[in-house]
Structures are given as structure tokens and as C-alpha cells.
PAZAPA-4460 file (N, C-alpha, C; in steps of 0.05 Angstrom, whole numbers, plus 32768, in hexadecimal, padded with zeros to 4 digits):
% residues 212
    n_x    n_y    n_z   ca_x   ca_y   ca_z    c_x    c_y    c_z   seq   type   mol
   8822   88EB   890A   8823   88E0   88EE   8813   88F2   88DC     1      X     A
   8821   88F4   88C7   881A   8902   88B8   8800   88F9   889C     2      X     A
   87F5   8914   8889   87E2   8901   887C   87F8   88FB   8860     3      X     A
   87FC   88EB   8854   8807   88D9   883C   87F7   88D9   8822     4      X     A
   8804   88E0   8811   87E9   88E1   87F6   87FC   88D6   87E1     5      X     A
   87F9   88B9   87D4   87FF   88AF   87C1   87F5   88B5   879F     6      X     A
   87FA   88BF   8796   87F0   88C2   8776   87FF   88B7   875E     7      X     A
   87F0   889E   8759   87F6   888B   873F   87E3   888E   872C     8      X     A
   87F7   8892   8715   87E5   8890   86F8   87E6   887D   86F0     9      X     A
   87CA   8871   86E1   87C0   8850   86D5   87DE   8848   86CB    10      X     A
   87D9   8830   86C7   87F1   881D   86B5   87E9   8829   8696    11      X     A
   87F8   8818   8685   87F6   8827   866A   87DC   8814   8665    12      X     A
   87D7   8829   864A   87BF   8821   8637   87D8   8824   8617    13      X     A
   87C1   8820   8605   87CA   881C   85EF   87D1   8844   85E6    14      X     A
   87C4   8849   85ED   87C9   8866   85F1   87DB   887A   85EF    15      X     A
   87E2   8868   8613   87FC   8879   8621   8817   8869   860F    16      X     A
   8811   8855   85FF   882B   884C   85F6   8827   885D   85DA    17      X     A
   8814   8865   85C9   8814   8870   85B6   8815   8887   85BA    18      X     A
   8811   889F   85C6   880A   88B6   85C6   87F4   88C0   85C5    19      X     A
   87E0   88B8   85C2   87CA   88BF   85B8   87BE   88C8   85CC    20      X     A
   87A9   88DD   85C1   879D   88E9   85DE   877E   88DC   85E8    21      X     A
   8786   88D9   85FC   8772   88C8   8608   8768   88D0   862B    22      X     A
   874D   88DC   8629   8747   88EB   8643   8726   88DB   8648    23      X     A
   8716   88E3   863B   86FC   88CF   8641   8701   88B5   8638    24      X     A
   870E   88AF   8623   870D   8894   8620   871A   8888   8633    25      X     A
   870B   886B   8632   8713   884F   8641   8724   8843   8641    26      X     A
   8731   883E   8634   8745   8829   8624   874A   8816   8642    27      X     A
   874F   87FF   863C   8758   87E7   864F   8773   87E4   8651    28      X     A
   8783   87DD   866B   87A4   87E2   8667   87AD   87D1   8658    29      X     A
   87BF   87D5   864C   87CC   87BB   8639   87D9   87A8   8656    30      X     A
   87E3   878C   8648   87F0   8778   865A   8802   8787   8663    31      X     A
   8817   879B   8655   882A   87A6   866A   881D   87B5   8680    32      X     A
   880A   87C3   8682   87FA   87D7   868D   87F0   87CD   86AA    33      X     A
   87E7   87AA   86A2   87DA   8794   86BA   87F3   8792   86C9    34      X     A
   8808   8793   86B5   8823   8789   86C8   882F   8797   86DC    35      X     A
   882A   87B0   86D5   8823   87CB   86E1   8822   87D6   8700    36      X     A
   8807   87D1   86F4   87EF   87CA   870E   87FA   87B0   8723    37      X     A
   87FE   879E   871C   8806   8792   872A   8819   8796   873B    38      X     A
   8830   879F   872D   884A   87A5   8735   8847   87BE   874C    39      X     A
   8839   87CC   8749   8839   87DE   875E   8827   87D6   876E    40      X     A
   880F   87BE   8771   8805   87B7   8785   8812   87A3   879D    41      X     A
   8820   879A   8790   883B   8789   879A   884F   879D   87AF    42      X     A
   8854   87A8   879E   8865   87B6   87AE   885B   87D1   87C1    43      X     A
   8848   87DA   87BD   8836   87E2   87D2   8825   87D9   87E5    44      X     A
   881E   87B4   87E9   880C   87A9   87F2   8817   87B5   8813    45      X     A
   8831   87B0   881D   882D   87AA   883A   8828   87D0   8845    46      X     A
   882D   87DE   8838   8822   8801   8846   880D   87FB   8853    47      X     A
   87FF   880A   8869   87E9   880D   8874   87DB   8826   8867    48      X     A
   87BF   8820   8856   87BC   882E   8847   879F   8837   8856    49      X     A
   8796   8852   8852   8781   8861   8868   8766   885C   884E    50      X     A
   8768   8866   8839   8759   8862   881C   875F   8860   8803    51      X     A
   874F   8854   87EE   875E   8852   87D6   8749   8868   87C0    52      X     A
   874B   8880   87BA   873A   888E   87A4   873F   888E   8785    53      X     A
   8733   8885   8776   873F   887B   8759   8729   8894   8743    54      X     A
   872C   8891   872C   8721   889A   871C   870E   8886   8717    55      X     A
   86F7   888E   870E   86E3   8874   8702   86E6   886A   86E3    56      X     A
   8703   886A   86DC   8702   8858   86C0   8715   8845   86C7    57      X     A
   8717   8831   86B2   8717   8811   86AF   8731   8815   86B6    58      X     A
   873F   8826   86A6   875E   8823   86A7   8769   8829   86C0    59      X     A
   8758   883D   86D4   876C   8846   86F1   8757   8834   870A    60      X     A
   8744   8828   86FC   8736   880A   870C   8750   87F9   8710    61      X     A
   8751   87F8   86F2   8766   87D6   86F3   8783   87DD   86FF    62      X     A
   878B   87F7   86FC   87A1   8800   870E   879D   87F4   872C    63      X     A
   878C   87FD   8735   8786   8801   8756   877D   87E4   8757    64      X     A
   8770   87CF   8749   8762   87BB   8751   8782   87A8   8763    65      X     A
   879B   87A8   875B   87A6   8792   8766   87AE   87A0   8784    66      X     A
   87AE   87AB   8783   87BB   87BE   87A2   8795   87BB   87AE    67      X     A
   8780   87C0   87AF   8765   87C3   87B5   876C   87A7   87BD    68      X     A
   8773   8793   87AB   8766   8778   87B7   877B   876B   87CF    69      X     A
   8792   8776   87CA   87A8   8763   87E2   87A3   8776   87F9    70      X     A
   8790   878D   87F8   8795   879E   8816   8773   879D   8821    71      X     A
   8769   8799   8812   8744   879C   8816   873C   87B1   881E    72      X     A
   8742   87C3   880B   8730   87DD   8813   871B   87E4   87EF    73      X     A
   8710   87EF   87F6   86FC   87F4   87E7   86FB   880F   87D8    74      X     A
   86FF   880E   87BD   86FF   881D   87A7   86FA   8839   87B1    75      X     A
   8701   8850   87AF   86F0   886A   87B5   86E9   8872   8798    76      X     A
   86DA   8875   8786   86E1   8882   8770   86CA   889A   8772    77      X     A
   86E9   88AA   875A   86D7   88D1   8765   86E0   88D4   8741    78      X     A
   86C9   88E1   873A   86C7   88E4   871A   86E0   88FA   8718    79      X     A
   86E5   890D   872E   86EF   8926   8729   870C   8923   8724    80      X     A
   8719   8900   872A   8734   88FC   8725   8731   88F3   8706    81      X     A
   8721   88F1   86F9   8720   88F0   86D7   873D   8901   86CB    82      X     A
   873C   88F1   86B8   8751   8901   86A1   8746   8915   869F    83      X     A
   875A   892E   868E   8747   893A   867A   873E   893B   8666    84      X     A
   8725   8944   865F   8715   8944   8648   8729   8953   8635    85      X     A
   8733   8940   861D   873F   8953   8603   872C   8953   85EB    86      X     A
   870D   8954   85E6   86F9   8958   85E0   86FE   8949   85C2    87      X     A
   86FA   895E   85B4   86FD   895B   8591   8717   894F   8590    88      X     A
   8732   894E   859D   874B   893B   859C   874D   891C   85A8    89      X     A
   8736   8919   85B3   8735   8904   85BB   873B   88E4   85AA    90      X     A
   874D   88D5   85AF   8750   88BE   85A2   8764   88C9   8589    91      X     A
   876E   88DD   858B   877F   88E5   8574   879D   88EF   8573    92      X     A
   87AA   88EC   855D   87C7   88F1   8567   87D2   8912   8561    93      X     A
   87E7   890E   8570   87F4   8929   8571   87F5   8936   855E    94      X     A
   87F6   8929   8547   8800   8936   852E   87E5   8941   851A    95      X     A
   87CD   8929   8521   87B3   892D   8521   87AD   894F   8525    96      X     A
   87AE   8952   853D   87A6   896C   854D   87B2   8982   8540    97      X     A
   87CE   897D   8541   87D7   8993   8531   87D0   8999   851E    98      X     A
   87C8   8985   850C   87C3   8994   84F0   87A2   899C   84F3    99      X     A
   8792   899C   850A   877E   899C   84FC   8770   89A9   8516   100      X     A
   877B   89AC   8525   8777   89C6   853F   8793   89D4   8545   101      X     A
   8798   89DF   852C   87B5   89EA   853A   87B3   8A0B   8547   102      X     A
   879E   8A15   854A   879C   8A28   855B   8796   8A28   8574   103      X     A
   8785   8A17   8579   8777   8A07   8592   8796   89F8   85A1   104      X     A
   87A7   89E7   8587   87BD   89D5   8595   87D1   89F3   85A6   105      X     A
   87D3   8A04   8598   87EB   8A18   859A   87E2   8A1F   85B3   106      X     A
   87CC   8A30   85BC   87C0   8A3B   85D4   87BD   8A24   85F2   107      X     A
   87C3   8A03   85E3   87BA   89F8   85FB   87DC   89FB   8602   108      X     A
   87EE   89FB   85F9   8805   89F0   85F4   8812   8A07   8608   109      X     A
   8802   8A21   85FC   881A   8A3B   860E   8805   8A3E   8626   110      X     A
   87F9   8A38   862A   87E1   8A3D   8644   87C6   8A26   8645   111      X     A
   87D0   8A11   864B   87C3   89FC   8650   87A8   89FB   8666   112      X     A
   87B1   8A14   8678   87A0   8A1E   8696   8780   8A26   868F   113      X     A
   8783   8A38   8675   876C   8A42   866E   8768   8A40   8659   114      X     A
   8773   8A2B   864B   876E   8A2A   8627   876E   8A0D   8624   115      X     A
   8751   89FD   861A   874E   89E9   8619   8754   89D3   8600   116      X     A
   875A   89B7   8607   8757   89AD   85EE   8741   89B2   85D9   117      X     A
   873B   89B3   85C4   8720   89BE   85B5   8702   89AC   85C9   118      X     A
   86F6   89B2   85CF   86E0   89A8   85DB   86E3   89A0   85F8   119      X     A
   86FE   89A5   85FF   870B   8991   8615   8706   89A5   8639   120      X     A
   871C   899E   8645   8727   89A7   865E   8737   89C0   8659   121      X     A
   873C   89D4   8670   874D   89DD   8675   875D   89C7   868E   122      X     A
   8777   89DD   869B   8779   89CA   86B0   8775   89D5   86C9   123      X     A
   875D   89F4   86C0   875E   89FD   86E2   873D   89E7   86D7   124      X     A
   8730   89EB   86CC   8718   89DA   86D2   871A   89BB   86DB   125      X     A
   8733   89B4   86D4   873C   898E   86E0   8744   899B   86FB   126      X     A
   8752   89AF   870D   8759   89AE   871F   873E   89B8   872B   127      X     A
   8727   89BD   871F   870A   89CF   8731   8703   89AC   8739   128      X     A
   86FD   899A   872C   86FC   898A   872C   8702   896A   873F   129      X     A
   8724   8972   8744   873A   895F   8742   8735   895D   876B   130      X     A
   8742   8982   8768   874C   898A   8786   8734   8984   879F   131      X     A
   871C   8988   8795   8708   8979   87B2   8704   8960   87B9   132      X     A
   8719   894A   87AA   871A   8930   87AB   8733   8930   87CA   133      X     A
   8749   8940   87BB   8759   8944   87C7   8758   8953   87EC   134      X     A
   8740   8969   87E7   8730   8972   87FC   8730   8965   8811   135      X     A
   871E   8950   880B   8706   8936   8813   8719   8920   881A   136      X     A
   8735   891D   8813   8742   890E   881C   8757   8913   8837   137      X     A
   875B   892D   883D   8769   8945   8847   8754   8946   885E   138      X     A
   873D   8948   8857   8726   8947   8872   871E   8934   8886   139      X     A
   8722   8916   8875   871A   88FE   887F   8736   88F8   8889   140      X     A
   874C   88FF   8879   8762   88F1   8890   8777   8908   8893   141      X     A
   877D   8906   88A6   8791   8914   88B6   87A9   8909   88B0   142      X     A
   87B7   88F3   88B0   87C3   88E5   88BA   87B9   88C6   88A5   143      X     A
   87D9   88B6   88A4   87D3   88A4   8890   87D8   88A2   8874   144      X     A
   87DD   8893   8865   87D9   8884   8847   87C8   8886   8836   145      X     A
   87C7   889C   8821   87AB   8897   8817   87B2   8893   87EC   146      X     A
   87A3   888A   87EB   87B0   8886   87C7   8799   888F   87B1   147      X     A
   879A   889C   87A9   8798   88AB   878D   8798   889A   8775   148      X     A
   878A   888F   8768   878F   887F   874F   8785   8891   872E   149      X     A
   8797   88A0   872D   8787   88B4   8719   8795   88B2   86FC   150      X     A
   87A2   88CE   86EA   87A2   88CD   86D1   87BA   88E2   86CC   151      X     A
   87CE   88E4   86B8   87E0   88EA   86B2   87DF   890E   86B5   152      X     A
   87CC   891B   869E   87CB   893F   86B1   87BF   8940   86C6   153      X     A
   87A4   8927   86C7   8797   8941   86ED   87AD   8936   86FD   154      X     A
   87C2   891D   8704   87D0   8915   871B   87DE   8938   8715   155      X     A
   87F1   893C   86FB   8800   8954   86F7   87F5   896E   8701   156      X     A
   87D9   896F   8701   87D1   898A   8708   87C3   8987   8727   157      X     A
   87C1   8978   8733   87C0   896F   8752   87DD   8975   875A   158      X     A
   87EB   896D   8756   8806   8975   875B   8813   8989   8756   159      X     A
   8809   89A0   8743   880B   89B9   8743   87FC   89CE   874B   160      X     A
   87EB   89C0   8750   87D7   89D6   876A   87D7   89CE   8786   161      X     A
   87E8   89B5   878E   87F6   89AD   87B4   8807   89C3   87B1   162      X     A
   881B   89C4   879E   8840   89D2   879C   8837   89E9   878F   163      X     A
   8828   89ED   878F   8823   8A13   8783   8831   8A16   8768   164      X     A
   8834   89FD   875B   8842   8A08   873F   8825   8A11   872A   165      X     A
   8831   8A23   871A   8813   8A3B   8710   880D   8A1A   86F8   166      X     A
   87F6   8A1A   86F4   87E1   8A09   86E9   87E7   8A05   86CE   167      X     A
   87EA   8A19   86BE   87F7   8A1F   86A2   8807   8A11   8699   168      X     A
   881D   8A02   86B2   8838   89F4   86A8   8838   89E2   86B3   169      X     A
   881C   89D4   86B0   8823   89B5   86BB   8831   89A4   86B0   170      X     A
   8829   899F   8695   883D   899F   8678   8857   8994   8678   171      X     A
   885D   89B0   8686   887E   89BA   8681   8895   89B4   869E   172      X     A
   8886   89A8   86AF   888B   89B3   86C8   8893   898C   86D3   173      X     A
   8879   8979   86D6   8873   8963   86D7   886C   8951   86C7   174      X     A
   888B   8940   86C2   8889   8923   86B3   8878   8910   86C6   175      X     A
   8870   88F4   86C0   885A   88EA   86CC   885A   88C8   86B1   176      X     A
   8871   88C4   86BA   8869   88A7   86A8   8852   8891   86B3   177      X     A
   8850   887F   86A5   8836   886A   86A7   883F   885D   86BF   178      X     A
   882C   885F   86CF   882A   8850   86E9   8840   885B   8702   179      X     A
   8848   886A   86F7   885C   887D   8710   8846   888B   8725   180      X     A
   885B   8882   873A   8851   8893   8750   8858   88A4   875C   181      X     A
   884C   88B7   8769   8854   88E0   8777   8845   88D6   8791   182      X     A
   8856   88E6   879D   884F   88E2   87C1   8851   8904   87CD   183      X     A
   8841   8908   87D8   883E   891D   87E9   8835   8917   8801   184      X     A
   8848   8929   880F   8840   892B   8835   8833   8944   883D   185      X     A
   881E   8945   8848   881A   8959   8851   8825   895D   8870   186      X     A
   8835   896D   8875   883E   8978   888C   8828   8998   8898   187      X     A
   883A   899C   88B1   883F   89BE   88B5   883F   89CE   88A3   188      X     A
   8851   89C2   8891   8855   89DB   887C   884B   89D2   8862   189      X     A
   883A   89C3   8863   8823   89C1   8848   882D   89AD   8840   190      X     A
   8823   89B2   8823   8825   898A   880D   8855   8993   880A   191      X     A
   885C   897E   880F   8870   8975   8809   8874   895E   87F6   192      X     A
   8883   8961   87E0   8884   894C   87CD   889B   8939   87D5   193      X     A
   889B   891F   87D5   88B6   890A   87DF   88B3   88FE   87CE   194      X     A
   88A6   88F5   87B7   88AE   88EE   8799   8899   88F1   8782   195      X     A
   88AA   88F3   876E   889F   88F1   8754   88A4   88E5   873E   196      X     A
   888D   88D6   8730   8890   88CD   871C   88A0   88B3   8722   197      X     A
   889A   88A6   8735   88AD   888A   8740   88A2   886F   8735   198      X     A
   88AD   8861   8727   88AE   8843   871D   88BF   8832   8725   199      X     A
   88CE   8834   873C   88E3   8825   8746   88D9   8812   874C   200      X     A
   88BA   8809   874E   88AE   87F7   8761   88A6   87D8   8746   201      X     A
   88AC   87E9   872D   88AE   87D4   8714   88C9   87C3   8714   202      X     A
   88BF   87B1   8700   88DA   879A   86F7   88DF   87B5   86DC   203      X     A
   88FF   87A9   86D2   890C   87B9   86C2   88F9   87B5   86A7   204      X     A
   88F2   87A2   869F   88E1   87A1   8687   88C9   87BD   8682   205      X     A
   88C8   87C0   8699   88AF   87C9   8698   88B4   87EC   8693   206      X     A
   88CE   87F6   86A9   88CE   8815   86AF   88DA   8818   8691   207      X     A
   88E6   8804   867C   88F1   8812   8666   88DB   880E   864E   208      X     A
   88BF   880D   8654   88AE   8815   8642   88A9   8831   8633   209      X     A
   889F   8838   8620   889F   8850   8622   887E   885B   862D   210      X     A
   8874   8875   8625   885A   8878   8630   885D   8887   864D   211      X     A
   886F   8897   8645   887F   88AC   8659   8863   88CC   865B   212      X     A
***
């Protein structure tokens, strides 16, 4: 048996339904967001799960809390699965940024890898970060179920440094709606992807939200 790596991003916040950029902040999931969480704890309860590693904010807590409580395993949280820091854009909208970091927006836009939000992340510094969680999980199990409770770019840029896609185009490369889940196997022949970006495990109300 092989090792299994589940990666789900939080349910929505008020945020992910607006656009707005949101990497240190907290925000709490909206009721659709709880519904969420639920929905995929439900439908993930009977897996045999080896560990659960989450990000330490409220929003990928309350993700993980309904699946944590029907299986009883105990929180892992590793700071390094954090969003990223979009510094000076933080709490602000798209249109915000543009007008008022539009050199900083342009540079993150064509090379995201090494050109940061104004004060923010790149995304090789979220992957210096991200990937020894990933390490540490790869070391402890061989073999087994293990789940990831993280955030819309680092899940994208974890998944572009398993599949060797270059860092720059996480962007462009990996959609990643609210509360979808990506599955990788590691075999013989390294991380294998068997899905992405999956919400099948929702009622219909829910997958036609937006906050894509």
C-alpha cells in the first residue's frame, strides 16, 4: 500500500465569495463554508485516515474540525501550510491593487515565483515553507491516508512542486475552488495526481457557488 495525500482548501469565507485578497487574515467561513466542511466530513468519515495536518487559522480549523471529530484523530497544525502573505494588498480588491500597485500587480502576474505581492510572498518562499510539511509527512508514513487542510495558492504550489510544474505558473496552470479536493499517490514513480479540484462530495446547492 501505497502513501495517499489528500489536499483540501477551507470552505468559503466572505472573501473567497468576494474576491478579495485574503492571506494573513482570519476571516470565519460563512454558513455556506460550515456546510462545506461538513459535507466533506461526511463523505470522507469512513477512509482510514493515518493523520490530519491543517494550517493554524480559524477558517482551515473549521474545515478539518467535522472530519477530526467523526474519526478522532488529532489536529496536526504546521504554520508552513499558511496562505500567502499578500502584504500591503491584504483585505483589498483586485481593482484596489491595480490602481495603486500596478507595477508590483504586473510583475506578480507575469512571474509570481519571484515577484511578490507588495510586502507579501513569493511562491518559491510559500513552497521553502509549504514542502517540509509535506517532507515530514512522506517520512512518518509510508503507506496510508493522510490529509492536508490548507489554502487556495500554497495547496497550488505543493502541487506544482510534487508534478514538477515550474512555480511561476501556479496561476495559470491550477484552478482550486472552495473546499475542493486534489489527491496524490505516491508510487515507484513519484507523486501521481488521481484528482483535482473535486467537489463531487457536495449537495448541488453548494458546488454552484461561486468563489472559484
Amino acid at each position: 500500500m501505497s502513501l495517499t495525500l489528500y489536499l483540501i482548501r477551507h470552505g468559503e469565507t466572505i472573501y473567497s465569495q468576494t474576491g478579495g485578497y485574503c492571506g494573513e487574515m482570519d476571516p470565519e467561513l460563512t454558513p455556506e463554508g460550515i456546510e462545506m466542511a461538513a459535507a466533506f466530513g461526511q463523505a470522507y468519515q469512513d477512509l482510514l485516515w493515518s493523520a490530519i495536518y491543517v494550517s493554524p487559522m480559524q477558517r482551515t480549523i473549521a474545515t478539518a474540525q467535522p472530519l477530526v471529530q467523526a474519526v478522532g484523530l488529532e489536529m496536526q497544525l504546521r504554520p508552513g501550510l499558511k496562505e500567502i502573505r499578500y502584504g500591503s494588498w491584504e483585505g483589498q480588491t483586485n481593482e484596489f491593487v491595480k490602481q495603486n500597485y500596478p507595477q508590483d500587480y504586473q510583475n506578480w502576474l507575469t512571474e509570481p515565483a519571484w515577484n511578490p505581492p507588495t510586502g507579501g510572498e513569493t511562491a518559491v518562499e510559500i513552497a521553502s515553507r509549504a514542502m517540509p510539511v509535506v517532507a515530514e509527512i512522506q517520512e512518518k508514513f509510508t503507506s496510508g491516508n493522510v490529509l492536508i487542510v490548507s489554502h487556495k495558492a500554497t495547496i497550488r504550489i505543493i502541487l506544482c512542486s510534487l508534478l514538477g510544474i515550474d512555480l511561476g505558473r501556479y496561476r495559470d496552470r491550477i484552478d482550486l475552488p472552495t473546499a475542493s479536493v486534489s489527491v496524490v499517490r505516491f508510487d515507484l514513480h513519484g507523486p501521481l495526481l488521481q484528482r483535482l479540484g473535486d467537489r463531487s462530495f457536495m449537495p448541488a446547492h453548494l458546488t454552484g457557488r461561486a468563489g472559484t
